[in-house]
VOGU-3710 file (C-alpha; in Angstrom, 3 decimals, decimal comma):
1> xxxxxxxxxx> -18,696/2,478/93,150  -20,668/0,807/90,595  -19,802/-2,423/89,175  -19,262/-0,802/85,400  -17,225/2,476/87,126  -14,776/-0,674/88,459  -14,333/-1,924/85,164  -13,743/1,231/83,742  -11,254/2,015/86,405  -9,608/-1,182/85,818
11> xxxxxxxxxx> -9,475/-0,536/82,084  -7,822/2,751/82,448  -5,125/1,452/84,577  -3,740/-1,156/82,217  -4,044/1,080/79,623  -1,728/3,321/81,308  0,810/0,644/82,112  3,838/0,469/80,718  5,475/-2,680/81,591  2,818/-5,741/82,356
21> xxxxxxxxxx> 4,946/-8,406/83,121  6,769/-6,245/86,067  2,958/-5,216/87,481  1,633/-8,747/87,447  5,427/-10,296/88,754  4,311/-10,102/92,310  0,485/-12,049/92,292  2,506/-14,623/89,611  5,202/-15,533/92,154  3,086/-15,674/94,872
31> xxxxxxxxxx> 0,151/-18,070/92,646  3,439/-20,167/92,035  4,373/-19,826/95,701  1,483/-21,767/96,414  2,423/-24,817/94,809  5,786/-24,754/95,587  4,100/-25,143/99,129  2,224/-27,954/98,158  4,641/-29,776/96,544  7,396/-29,343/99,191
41> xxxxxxxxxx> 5,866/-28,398/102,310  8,902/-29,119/104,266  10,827/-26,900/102,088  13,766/-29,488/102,207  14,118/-29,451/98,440  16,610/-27,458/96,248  15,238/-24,132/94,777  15,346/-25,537/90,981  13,794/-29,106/92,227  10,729/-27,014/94,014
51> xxxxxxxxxx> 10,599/-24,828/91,071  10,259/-27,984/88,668  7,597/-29,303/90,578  5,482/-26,393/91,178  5,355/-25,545/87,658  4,474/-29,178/86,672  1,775/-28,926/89,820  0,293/-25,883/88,413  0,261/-26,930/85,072  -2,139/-29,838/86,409
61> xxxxxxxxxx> -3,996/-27,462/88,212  -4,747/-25,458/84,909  -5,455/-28,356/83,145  -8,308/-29,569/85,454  -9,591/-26,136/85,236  -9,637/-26,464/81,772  -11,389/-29,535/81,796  -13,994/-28,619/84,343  -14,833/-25,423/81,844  -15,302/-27,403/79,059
71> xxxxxx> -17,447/-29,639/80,944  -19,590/-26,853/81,791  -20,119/-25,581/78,576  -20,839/-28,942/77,013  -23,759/-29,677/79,076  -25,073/-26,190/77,577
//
């Protein structure tokens, strides 16, 4: 299939969705997963304490994104 018939295919799926937070649920817990992981590899924290910290890790991890991008498009 052709990179354009993807997108269009793509396209057409979310457009027939009716409830986006329910279809993306599963990639978002396990993208959080992942830094509950890294912040408590062990898993010998509480749920809420792993929870905290994941979502502070990830919010780092977005941030240096963020930074790298605009590093990129400075230099042009």
């Amino acid at each position: 299939m052709a990179e354009i018939d993807k997108r269009i295919a793509v396209l057409v799926s979310w457009s027939k969705t009716r409830d986006r937070k329910r279809r993306t649920k599963p990639g978002r817990d396990a993208f959080l997963a992942r830094f509950e992981r890294e912040v408590d590899p062990e898993g010998v924290l509480p749920l809420e304490e792993r929870r905290r910290r994941a979502e502070l890790a990830k919010r780092a991890y977005m941030l240096r994104l963020a930074k790298r991008s605009a590093q990129v498009r400075k230099k042009g």
